[in-house]
Backbone as a chain_set.jsonl record, in Angstrom:
{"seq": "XXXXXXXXXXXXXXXXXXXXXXXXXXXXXXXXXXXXXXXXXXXXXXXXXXXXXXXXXXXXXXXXXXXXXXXXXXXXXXXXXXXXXXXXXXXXXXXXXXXXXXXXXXXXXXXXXXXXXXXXXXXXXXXXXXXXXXXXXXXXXXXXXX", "coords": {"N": [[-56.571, 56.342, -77.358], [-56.03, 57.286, -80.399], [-53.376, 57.708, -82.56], [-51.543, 60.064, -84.367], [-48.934, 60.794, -85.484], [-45.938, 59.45, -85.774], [-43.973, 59.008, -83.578], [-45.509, 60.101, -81.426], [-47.304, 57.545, -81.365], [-45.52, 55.756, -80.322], [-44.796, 56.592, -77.682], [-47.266, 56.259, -76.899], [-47.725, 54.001, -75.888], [-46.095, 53.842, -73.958], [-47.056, 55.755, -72.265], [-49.718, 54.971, -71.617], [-48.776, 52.641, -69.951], [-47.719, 54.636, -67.962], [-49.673, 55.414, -67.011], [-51.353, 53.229, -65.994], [-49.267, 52.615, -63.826], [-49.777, 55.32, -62.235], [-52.692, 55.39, -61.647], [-52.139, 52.883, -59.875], [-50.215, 53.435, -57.845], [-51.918, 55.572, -56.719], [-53.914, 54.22, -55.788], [-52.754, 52.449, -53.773], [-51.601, 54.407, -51.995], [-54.481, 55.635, -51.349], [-55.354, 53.402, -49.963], [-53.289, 53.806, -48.047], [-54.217, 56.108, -46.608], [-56.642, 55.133, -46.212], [-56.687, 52.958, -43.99], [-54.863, 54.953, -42.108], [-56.673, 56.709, -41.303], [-58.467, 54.965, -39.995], [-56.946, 54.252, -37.687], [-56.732, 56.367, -36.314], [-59.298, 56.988, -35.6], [-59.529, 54.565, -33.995], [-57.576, 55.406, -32.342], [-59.401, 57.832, -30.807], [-61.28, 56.63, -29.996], [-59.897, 55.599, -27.78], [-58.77, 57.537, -26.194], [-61.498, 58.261, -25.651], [-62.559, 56.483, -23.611], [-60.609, 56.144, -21.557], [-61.037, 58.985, -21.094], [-63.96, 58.238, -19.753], [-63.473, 56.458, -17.599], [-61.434, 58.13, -16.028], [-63.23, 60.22, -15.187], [-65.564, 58.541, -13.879], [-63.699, 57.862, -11.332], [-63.495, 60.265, -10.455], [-65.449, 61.836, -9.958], [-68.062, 63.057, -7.845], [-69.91, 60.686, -5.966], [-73.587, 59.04, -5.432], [-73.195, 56.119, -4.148], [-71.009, 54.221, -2.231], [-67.753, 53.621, -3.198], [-65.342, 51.36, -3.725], [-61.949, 51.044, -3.073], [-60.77, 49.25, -4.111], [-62.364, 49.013, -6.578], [-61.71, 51.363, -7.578], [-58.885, 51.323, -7.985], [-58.371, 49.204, -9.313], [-59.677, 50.95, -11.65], [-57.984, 52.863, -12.079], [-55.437, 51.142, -13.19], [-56.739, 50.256, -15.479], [-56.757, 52.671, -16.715], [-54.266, 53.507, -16.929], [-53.448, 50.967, -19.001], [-54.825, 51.813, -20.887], [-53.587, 54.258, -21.249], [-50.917, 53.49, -22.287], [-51.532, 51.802, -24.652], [-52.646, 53.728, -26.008], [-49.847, 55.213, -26.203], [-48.853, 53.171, -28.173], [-49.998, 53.356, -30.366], [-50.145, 55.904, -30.977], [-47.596, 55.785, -32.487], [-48.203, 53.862, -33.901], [-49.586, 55.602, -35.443], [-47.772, 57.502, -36.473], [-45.966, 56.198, -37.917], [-47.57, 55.357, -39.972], [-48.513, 57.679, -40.816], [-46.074, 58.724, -41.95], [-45.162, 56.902, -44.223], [-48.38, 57.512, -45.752], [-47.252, 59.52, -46.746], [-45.363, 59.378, -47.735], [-46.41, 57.513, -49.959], [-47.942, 59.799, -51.109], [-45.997, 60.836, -52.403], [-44.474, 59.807, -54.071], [-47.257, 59.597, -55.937], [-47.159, 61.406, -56.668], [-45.303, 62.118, -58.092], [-45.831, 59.962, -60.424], [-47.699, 60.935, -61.873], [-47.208, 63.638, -62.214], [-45.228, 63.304, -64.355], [-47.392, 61.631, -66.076], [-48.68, 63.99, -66.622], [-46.473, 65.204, -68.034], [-45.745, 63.419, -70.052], [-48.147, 63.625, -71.752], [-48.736, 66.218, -72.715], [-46.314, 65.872, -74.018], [-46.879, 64.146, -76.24], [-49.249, 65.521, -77.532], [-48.143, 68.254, -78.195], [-46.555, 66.978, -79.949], [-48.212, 65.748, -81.736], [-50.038, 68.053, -82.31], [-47.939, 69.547, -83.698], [-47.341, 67.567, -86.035], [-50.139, 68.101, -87.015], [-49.605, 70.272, -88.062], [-47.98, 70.672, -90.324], [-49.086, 68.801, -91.919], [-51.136, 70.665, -92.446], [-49.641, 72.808, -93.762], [-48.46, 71.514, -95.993], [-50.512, 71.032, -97.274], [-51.759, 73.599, -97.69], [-49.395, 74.217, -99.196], [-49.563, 72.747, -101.255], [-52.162, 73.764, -102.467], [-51.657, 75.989, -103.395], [-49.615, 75.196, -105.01], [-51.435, 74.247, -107.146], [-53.325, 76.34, -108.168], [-51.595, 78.17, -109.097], [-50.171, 76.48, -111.29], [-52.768, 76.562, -112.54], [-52.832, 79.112, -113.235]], "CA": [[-56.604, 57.366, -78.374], [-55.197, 57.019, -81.492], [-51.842, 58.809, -82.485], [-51.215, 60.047, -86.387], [-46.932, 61.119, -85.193], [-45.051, 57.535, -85.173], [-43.406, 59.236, -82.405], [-46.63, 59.622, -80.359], [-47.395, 56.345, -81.51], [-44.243, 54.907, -79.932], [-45.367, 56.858, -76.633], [-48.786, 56.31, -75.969], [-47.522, 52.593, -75.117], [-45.229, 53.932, -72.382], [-48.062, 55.983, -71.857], [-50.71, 53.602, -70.783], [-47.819, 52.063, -68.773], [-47.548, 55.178, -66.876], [-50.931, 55.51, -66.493], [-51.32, 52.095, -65.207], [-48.856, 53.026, -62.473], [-50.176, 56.212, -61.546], [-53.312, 54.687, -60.724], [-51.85, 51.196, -58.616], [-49.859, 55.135, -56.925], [-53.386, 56.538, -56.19], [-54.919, 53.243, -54.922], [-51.782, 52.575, -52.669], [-52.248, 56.019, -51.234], [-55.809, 55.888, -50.549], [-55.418, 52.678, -49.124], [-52.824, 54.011, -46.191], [-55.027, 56.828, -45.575], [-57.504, 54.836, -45.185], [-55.915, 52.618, -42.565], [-54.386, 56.327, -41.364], [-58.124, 57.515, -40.946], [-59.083, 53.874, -38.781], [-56.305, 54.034, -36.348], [-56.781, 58.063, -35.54], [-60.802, 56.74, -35.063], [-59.262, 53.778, -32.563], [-57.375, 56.449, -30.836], [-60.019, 58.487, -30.466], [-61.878, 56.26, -29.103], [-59.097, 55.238, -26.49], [-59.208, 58.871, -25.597], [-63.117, 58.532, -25.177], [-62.073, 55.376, -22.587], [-59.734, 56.785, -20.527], [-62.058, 60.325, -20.042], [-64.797, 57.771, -19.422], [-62.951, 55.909, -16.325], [-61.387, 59.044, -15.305], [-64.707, 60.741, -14.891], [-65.902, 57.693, -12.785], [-63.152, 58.055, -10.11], [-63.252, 61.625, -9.654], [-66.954, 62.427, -10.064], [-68.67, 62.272, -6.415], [-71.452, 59.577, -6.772], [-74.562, 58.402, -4.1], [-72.806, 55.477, -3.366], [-69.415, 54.037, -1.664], [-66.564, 53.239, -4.238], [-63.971, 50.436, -2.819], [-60.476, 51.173, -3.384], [-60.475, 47.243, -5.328], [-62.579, 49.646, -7.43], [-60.105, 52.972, -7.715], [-57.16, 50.057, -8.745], [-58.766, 48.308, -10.783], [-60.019, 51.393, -12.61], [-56.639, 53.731, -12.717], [-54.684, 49.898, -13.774], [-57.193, 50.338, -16.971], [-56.405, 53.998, -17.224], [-52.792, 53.066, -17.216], [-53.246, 50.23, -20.252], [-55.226, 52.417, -22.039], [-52.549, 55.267, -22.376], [-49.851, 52.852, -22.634], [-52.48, 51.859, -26.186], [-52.637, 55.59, -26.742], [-48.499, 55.432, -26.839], [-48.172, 52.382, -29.049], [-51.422, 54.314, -30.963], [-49.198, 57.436, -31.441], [-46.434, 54.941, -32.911], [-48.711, 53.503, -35.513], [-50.148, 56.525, -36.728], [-46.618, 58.328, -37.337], [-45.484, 55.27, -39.109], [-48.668, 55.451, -41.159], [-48.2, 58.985, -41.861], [-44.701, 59.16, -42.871], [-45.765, 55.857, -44.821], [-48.893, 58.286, -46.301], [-46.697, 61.214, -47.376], [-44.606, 58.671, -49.271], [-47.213, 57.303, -51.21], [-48.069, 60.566, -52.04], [-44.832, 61.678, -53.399], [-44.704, 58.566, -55.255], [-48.28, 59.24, -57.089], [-47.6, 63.173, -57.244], [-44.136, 62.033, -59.437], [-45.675, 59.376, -61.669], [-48.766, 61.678, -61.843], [-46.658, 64.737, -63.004], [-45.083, 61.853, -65.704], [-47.936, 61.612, -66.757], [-48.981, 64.679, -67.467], [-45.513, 65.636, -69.156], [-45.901, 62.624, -71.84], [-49.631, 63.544, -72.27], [-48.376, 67.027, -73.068], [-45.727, 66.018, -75.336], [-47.967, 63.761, -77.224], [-50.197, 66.534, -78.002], [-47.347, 68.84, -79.004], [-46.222, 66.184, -81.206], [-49.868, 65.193, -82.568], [-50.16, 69.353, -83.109], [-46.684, 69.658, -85.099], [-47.766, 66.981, -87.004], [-51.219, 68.561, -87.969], [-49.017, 71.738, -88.835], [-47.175, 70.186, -91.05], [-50.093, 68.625, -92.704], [-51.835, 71.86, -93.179], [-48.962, 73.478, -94.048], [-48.363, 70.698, -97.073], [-51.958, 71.187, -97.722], [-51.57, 74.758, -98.304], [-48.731, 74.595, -100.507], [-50.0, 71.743, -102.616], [-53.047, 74.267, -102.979], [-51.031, 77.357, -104.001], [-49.004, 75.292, -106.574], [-52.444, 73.826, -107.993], [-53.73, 77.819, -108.298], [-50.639, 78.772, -109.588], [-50.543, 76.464, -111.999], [-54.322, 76.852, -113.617], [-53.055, 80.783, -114.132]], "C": [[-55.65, 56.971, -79.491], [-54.383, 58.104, -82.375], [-51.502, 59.295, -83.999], [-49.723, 60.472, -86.564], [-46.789, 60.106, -84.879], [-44.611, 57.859, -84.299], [-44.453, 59.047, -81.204], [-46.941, 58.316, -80.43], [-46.688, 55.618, -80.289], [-44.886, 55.536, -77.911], [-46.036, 56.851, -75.915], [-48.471, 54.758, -75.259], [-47.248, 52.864, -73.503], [-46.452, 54.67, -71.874], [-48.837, 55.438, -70.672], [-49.918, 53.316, -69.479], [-47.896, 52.619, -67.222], [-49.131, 55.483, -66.127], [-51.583, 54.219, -65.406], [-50.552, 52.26, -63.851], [-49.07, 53.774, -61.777], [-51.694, 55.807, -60.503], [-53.122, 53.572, -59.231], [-51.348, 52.452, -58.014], [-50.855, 55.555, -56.04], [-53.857, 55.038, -55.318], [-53.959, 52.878, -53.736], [-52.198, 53.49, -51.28], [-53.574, 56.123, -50.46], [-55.967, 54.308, -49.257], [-54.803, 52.622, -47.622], [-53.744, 54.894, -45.323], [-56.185, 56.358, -45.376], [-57.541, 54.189, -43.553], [-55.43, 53.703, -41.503], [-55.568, 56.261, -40.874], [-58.585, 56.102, -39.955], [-58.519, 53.998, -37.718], [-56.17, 55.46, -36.05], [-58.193, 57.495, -34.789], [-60.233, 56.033, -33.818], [-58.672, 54.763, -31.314], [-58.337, 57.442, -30.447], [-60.635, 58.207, -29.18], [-61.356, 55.743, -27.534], [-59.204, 56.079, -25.561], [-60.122, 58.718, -24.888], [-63.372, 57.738, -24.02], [-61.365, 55.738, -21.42], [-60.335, 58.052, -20.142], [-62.705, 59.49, -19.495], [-64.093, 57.522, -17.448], [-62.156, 57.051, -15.35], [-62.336, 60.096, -14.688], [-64.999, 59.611, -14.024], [-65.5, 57.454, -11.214], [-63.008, 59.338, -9.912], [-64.782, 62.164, -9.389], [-67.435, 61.742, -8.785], [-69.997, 61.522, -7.177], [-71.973, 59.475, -5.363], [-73.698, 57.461, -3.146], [-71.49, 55.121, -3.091], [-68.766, 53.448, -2.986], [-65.227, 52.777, -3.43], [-62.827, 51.129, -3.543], [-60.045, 49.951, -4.025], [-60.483, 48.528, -6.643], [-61.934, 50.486, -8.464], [-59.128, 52.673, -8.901], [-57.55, 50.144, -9.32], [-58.971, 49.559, -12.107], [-58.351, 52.798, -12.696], [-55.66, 52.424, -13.233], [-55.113, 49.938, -15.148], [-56.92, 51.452, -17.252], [-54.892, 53.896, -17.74], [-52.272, 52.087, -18.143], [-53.792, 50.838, -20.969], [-54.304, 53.591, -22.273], [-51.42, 54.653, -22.922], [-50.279, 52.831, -24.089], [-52.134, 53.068, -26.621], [-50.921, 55.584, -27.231], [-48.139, 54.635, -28.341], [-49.325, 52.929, -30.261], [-50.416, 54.974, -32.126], [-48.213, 56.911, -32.847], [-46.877, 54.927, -34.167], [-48.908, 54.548, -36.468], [-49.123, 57.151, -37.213], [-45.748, 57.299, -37.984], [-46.413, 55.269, -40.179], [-48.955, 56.872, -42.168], [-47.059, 59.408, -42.728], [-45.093, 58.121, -44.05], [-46.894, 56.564, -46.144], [-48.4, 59.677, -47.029], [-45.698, 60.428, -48.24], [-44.676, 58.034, -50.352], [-47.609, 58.316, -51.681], [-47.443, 61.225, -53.031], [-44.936, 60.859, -54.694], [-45.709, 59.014, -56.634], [-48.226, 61.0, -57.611], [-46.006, 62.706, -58.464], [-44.702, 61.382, -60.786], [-46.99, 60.377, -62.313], [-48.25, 63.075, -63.096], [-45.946, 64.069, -64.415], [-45.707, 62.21, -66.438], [-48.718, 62.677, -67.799], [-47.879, 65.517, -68.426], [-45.859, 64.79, -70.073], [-47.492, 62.873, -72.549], [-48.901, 65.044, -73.429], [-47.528, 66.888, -73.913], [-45.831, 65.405, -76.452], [-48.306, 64.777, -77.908], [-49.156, 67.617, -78.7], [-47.04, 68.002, -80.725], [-47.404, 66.047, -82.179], [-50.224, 67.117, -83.397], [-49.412, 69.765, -84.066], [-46.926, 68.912, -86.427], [-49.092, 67.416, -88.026], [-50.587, 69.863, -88.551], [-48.615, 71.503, -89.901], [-48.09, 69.741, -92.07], [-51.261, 69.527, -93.224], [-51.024, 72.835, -93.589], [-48.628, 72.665, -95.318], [-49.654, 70.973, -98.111], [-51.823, 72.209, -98.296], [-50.601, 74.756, -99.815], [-48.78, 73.46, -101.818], [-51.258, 72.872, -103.533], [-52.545, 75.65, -103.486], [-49.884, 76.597, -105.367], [-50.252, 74.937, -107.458], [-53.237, 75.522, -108.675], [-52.536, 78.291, -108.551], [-50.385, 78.021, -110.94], [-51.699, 76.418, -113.405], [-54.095, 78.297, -114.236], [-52.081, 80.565, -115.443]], "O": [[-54.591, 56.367, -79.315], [-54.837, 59.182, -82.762], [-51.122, 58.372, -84.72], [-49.267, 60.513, -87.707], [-47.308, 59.614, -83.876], [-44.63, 56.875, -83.56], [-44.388, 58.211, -80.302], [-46.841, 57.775, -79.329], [-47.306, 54.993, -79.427], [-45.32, 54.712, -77.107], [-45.975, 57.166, -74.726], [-48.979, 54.45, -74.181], [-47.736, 52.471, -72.443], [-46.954, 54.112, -70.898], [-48.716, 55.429, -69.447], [-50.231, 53.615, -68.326], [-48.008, 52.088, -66.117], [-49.452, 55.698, -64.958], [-52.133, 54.366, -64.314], [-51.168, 52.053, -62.805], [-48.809, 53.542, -60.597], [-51.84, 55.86, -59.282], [-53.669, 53.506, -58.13], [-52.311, 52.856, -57.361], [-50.704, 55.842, -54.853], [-54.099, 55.103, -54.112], [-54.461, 53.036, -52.623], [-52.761, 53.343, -50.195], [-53.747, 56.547, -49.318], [-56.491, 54.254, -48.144], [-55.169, 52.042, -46.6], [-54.051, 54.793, -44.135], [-56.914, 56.88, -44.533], [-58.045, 54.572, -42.497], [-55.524, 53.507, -40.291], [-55.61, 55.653, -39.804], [-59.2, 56.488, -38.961], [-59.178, 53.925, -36.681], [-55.19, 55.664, -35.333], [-58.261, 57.52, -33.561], [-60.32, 56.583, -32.72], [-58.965, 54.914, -30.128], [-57.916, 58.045, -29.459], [-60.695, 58.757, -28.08], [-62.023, 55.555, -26.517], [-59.566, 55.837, -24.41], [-60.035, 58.892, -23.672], [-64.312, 58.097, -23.311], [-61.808, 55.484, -20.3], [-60.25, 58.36, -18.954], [-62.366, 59.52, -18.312], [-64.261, 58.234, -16.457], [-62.2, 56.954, -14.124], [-62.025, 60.725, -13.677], [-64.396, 59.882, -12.985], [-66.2, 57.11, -10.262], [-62.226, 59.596, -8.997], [-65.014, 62.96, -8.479], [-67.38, 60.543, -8.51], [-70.666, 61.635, -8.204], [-71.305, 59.681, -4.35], [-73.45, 57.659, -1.956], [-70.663, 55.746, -3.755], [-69.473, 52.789, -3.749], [-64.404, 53.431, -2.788], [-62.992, 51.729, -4.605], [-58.89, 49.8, -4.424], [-59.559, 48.942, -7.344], [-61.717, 50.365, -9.67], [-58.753, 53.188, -9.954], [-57.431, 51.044, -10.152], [-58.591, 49.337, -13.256], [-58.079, 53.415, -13.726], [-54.811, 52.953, -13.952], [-54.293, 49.742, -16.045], [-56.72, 51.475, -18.466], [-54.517, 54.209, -18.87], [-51.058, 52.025, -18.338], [-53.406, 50.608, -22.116], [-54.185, 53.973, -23.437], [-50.894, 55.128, -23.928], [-49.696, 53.584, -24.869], [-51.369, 53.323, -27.552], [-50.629, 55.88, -28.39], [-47.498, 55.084, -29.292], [-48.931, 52.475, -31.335], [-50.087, 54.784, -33.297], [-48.137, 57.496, -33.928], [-46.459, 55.497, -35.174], [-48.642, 54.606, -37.669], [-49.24, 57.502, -38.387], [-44.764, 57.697, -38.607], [-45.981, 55.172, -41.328], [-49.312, 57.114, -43.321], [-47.008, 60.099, -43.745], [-45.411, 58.76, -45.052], [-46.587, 56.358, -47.318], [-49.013, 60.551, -47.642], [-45.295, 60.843, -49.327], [-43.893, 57.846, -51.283], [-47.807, 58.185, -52.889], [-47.83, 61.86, -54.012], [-45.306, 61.111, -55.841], [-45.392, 58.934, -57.821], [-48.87, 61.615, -58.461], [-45.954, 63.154, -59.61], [-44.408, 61.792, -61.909], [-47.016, 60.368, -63.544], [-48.661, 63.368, -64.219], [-46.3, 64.512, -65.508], [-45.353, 62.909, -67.388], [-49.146, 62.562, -68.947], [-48.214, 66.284, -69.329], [-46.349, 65.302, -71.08], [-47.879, 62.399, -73.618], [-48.643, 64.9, -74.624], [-47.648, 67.683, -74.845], [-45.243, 65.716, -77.489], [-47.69, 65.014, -78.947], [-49.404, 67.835, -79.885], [-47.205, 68.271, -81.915], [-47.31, 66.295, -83.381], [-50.525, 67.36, -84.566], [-49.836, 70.256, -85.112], [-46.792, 69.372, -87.561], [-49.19, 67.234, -89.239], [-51.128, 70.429, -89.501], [-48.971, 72.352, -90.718], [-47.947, 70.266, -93.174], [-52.077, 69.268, -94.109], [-51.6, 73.893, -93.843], [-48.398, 73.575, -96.114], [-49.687, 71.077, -99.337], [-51.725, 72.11, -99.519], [-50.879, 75.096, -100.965], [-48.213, 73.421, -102.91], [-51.361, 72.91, -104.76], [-53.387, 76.349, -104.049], [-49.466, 77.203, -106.354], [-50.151, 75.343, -108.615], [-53.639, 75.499, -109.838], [-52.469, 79.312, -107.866], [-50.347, 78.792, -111.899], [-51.564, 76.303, -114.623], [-54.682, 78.754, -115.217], [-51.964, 81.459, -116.281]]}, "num_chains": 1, "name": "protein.A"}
């Protein structure tokens, strides 16, 4: 946009600037929660793993189930919550991680919309001023024709 206050002028640079950062802010951001939003899905599915195999050893079935079996399948129940712990880990590093990119893009964000806003003040003072010149160029021109 183009600025007609040398002051806005001088601003819209930093402007841009901040605008430029607010965005790389926002893409940051979306990029943890996206990673956030994959490793909640993995734990889900760990969840969905560990009901699975726990349903298998408790649910009566037709046929005999060895005790190799049993092991073997509470030994995988027992690496898959261990997963679920180191799970837990990631995602509250990824969230505190996600709430600090958001502060981040909600500060340069609010930035931005203070210098937008005092652009526009400025860009409005300036048209005041120029219709206020206007006017009184046109009241001395009608003042002097009487």
């Amino acid at each position: 946009m183009s600025y007609r206050h040398p002051r806005a002028r001088r601003l819209a640079v930093v402007l841009d600037l901040n605008r430029r950062e607010e965005q790389d802010a926002l893409r940051r951001w979306g990029d943890i929660e996206q990673r956030l939003n994959a490793e909640r899905d993995k734990r889900t599915q760990l969840q969905g793993y560990a009901q699975d195999y726990r349903q298998q050893i408790t649910t009566p079935s037709d046929h005999a189930v060895s005790a190799g079996h049993i092991h073997n399948s509470l030994e995988f129940i027992s690496q898959i919550e261990s997963a679920l712990t180191q799970q837990d880990t990631q995602l509250a590093q990824l969230e505190a991680q996600s709430n600090k990119a958001r502060q981040a893009y909600l500060e340069v964000h609010n930035k931005v919309d203070a210098m937008e806003k005092m652009i526009d003040r400025l860009e409005q003072e300036f048209q005041n001023d120029i219709n206020r010149r206007e006017q009184r160029e046109a009241d001395e021109w009608a003042n002097r024709r009487r």
